[in-house]
N, C-alpha and C positions, 0 to 999 in steps of 0.2 A: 195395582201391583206392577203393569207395564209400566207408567210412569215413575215408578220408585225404583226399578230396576234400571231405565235410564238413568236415571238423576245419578244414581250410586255408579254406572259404567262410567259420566261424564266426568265426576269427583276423582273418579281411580285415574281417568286420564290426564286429569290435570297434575295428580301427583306424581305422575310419571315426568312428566312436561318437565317440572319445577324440579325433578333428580335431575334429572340430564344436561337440563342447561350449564352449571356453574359448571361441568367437566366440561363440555365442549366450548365455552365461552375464555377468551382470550384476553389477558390481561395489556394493558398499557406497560407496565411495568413486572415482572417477573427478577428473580433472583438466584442465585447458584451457591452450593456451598462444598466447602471438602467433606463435609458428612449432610450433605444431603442425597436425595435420592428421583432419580429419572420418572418414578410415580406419583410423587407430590406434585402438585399446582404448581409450583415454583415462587410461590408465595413467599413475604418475608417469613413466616414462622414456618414453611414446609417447603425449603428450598428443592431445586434439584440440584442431579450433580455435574451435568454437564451441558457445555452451550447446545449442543447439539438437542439435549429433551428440552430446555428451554427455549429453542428459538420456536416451536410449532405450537406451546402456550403464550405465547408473545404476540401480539395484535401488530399490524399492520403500520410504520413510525413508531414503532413501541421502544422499550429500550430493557436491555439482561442488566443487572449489576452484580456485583460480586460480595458478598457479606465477609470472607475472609478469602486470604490466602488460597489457592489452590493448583490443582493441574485439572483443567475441565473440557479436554480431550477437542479432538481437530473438530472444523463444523463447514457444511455448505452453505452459505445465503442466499436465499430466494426471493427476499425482500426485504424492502428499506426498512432498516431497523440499527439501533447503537449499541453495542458492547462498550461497556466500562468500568471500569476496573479499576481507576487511578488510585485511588484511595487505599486499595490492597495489592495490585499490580498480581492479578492471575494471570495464569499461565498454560501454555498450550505446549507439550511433547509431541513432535512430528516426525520422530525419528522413524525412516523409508519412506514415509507420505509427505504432503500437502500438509499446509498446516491451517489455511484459510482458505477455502475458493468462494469469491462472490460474482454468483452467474449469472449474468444479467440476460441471458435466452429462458430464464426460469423465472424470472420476474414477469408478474403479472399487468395484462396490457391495463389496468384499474389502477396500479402502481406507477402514480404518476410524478412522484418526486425523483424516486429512483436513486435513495443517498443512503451511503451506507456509511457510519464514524464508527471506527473503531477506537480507544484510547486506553491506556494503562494494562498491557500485556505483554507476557514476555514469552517468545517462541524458543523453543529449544529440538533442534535439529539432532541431535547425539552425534557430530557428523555425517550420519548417514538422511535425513533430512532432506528432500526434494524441494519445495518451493515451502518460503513462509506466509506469504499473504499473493494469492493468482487470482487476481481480475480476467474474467474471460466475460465476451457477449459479440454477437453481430448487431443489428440494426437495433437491435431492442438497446443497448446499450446509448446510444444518442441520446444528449442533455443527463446523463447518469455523472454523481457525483461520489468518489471515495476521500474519504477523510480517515487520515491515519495520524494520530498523539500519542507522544509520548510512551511509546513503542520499543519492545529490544527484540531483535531480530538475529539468531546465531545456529550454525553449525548445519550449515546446508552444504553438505559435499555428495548428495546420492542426485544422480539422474540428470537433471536440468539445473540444478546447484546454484539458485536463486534466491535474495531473500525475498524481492518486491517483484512480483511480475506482471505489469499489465498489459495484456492483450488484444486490448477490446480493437476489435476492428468499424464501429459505429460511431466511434469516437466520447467524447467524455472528459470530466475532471478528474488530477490526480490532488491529494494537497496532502502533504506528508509533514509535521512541524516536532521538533522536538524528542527526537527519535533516532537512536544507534543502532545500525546491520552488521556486521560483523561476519570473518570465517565464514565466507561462502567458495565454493568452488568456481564460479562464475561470476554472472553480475548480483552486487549486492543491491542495486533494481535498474531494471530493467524495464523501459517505455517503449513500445513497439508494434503499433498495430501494424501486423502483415499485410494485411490488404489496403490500407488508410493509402490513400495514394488524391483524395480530394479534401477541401477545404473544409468541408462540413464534416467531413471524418475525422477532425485534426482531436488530437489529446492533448489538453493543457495541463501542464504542472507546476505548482507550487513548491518550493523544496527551503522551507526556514530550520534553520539550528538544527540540524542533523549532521551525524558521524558516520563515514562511509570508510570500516577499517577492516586492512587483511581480508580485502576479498582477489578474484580473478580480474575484476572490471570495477573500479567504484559504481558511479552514474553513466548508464549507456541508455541513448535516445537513437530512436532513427524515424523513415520516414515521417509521417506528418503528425508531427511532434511540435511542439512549443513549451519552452522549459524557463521558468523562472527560480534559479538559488542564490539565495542569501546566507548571512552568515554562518555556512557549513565547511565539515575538514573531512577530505579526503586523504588518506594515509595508509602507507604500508598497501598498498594492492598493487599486486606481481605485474597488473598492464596498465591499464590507463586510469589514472585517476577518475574525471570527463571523457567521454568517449562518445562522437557525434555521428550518424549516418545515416545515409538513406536510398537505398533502393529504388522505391518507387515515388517517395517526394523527399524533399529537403526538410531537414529538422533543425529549429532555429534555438539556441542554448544561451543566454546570458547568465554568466557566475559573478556575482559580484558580495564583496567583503566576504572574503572565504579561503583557506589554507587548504592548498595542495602540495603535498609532501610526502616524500621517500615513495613514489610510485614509479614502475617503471617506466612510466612517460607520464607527462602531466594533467596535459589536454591532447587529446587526438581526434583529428578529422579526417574519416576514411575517403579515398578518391575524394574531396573536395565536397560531398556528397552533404553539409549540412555548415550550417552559420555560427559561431563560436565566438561570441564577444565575452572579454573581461573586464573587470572594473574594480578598484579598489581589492586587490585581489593578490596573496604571497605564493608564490608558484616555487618552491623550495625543495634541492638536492632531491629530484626527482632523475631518473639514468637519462630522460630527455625531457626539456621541461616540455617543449609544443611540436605533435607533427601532425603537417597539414594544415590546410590555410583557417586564419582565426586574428580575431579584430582585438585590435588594444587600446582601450582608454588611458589615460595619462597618468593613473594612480596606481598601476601596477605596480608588484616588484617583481623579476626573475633573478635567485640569486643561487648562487653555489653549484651551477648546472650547465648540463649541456645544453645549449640552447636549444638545435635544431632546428625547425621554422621559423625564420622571424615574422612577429606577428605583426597584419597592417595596423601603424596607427590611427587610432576615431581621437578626434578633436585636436588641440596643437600637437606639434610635433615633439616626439618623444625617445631615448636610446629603446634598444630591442631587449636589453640587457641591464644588472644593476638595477637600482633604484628611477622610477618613471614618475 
């Protein structure tokens, strides 16, 4: 009888074992829907409904998709994982909050790729809108990589009035490609580690095929920064198209094959404080095109403007003005 009565407690506890795991066991792949629901798995057939329930059934590199159309509410991330969406472009309502923050002091020291890709969402700020995607971390943040595609970023006028903000002071990659900000109060992004003042702290960025319109600042970099843009249009923003400085280190900015236009100034370098080369680049009827000092390759054009700085020329000699 004592042995049967084990046998039968051992059996009950295995069938407890085997309940519990699939809820607490974390998918590679999870799902979201506009009618699904925060107590499903998040499974293709029992979506949840928002990033925020899906990201903590979401295994570790894992990745959320989107099965249609939705608004699938603000989210924190705590580790490497990919949102995407492109296929149906979900969507996040931030109106008075945050609309992303990825915290890289809450990533776990096991987490060691440390990359977060976002792609195919669309933020929506109602104006009232604080930041759309805020990178924050100290030290844990070093070797950490943000990937942002194909991206719409709009109507950040509350508080810090941002669409892109990264702060990490540990330094890190940014890489942004194919992706419009829009209607911000400030800068439509924003690279600036506060404390980055050494080499190993530095933030690199990436910036292909992006629109940087009708904000306070298009792109503003400062201390120790490193920025690479390619074919992007900066337009319509009340101050600087490019806007360069730095505090505690210099921040170095090459814009090359890219329209800056109708902004209150074009490129700007505050106190001399950071490096601003251009390249094959149309700097156009902007209220000034260049202030503060900034390098010019020979395939620029400035045209229709007030010049302001002339910029030094890099390789043959070239006018400061007109066609280069």
């Amino acid at each position: 009888m004592i042995r049967f009565l084990f046998r039968l407690c051992a059996a009950l506890l295995l069938v407890v074992v085997f309940q519990m795991t699939p809820a607490q066991a974390q998918a590679l792949r999870t799902w979201v829907s506009g009618v699904g629901d925060d107590v499903n798995p998040c499974s293709r057939t029992a979506p949840c409904k928002t990033f925020a329930g899906a990201i903590s059934k979401t295994a570790l590199n894992g990745e959320i998709d989107c099965i249609d159309p939705g608004g699938f509410g603000t989210v924190t991330i705590t580790k490497s994982i990919t949102i995407d969406c492109h296929q149906t472009m979900g969507s996040i309502s931030n109106a008075g909050t945050n609309g992303m923050t990825i915290a890289y002091d809450s990533f776990a020291t096991t987490d060691l790729r440390k990359a977060v890709r976002i792609r195919g969402l669309a933020f929506q700020g109602a104006d009232t809108g604080v930041i759309g995607i805020r990178i924050i971390g100290g030290t844990n943040s070093a070797g950490s990589a943000v990937f942002i595609e194909d991206t719409v970023i709009d109507g950040n006028f509350g508080g810090a009035a941002r669409g892109i903000s990264d702060e990490r002071t540990g330094g890190g990659e940014l890489y942004i490609a194919n992706s419009t900000v829009r209607n911000t109060g400030n800068q439509g992004v924003l690279v600036s580690p506060a404390a980055g003042s050494a080499t190993g702290l530095k933030i690199s960025v990436l910036i292909n095929n992006i629109k940087i319109e009708n904000c306070g600042v298009g792109y503003s970099a400062g201390n120790a920064t490193s920025t690479l843009i390619r074919n992007s249009v900066f337009s319509g923003n009340t101050g600087a198209g490019v806007h360069g400085e730095g505090a505690l280190a210099v921040s170095d900015i090459l814009v090359a094959s890219s329209l800056i236009n109708g902004n209150g100034t074009g490129v700007e370098d505050i106190n001399n404080a950071s490096t601003i080369r251009l390249s094959d680049t149309d700097i156009i009827s902007n209220g000034t095109a260049i202030s503060g000092v900034s390098y010019s390759y020979v395939t620029n054009r400035i045209v229709g403007t007030t010049l302001g700085s002339a910029p030094t020329p890099l390789g043959s000699l070239s006018p400061t003005s007109g066609e280069q």
